[in-house]
N, C-alpha and C positions, 0 to 999 in steps of 0.2 A: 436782665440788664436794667427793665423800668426799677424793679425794684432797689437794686443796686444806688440807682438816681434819686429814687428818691430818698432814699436813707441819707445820701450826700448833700442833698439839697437841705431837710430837715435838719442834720446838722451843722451847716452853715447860717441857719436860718436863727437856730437856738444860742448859735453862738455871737453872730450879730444883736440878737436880744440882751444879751449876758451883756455884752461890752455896751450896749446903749443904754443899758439899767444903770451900769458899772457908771458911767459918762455923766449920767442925772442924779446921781445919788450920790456926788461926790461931799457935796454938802453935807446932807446928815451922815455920812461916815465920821467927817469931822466933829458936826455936831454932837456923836454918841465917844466921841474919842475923849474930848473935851469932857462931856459930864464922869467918862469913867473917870480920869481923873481930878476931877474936882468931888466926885465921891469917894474915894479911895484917897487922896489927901485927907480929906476927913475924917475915914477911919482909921487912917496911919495914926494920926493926930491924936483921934480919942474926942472929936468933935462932935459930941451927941446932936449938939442942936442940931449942925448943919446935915448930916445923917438924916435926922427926922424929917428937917426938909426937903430933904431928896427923894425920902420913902413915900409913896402912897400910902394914903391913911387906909386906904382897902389891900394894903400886900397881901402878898402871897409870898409865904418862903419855903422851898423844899428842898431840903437838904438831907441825903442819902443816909445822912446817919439817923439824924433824927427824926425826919418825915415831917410833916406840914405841921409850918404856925402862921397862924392868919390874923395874930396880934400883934400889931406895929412895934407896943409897946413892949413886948415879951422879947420881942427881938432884938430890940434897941439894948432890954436891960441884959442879955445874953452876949451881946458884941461889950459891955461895957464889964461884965462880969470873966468873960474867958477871951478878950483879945487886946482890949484899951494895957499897956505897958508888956502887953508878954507875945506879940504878935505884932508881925510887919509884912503888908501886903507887897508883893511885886508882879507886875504884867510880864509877861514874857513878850518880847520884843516883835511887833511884826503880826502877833498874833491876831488880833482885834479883827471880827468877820462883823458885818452890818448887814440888815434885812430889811427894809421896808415893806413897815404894817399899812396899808394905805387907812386912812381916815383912821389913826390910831396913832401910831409912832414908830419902834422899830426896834426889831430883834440885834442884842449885841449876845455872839457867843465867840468867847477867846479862853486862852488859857492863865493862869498864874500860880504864883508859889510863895509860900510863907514861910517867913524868918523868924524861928521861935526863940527868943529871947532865955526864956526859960531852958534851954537844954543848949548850952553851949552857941546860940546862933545859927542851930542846926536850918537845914533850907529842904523844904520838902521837893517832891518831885513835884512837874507841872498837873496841876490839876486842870479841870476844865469848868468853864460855870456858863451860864446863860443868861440874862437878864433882859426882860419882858420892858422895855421904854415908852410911858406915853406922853404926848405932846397935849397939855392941854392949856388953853389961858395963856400961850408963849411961856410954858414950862417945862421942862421934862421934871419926870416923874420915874423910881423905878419902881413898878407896876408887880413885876413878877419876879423870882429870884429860883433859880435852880442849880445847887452849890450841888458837883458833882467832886469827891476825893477817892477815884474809882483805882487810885495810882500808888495809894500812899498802903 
């Protein structure tokens, strides 16, 4: 029976946490909700500069196909070479998950799907990605990039 209790206890305990994380963190939910799409405007756009501004000059990008590039510049010129006019990003609605990194920034992992220009408008399945957010100088910055297309 003690154990029983405390099992109940524990999770009401964990889940009071959850919802008092959920309560203080409503802020930078929005705050990472906001950057996503004022990054993602940008790459619909074909906005390099403001891109570049978004990106940390140290990224990280790892992307299941191609595995890691850790050149800002390689990356920028790869979004402007295979997505600027033939690709259109879309968030899946609701999806947007937020994590705070204390003394750092904060994990956004949601899903989306691309409208390919090039084949008819076709629309892939929801993919998933994740991206590594840091706060520095009153900026965000996306720090880390992990493009998963485990769907498609």
């Amino acid at each position: 029976m003690k154990k029983s209790w405390l099992i109940l206890f524990g999770v009401m305990l964990l889940s009071s946490l959850t919802t008092l994380a959920q309560t203080t963190d409503k802020q930078l939910y929005r705050d990472i909700v906001r950057m996503d799409s004022i990054y993602f405007d940008a790459y619909n756009r074909c906005d390099m500069d403001k891109q570049a501004a978004i990106y940390s000059d140290s990224l990280e990008f790892y992307h299941d196909g191609s595995g890691l590039e850790t050149s800002k510049a390689k990356v920028l010129a790869a979004i402007k070479q295979n997505i600027c006019g033939k690709v259109t990003r879309v968030l899946v609605p609701g999806s947007i998950e937020v994590y705070p990194l204390p003394n750092f920034g904060a994990v956004e992992i949601a899903l989306h799907q691309f409208i390919n220009h090039a084949e008819n408008n076709s629309i892939s399945k929801p993919d998933k990605f994740v991206l590594i957010w840091q706060y520095q100088n009153k900026q965000w910055r996306i720090k880390r990039v992990i493009s998963l297309h485990v769907n498609n």
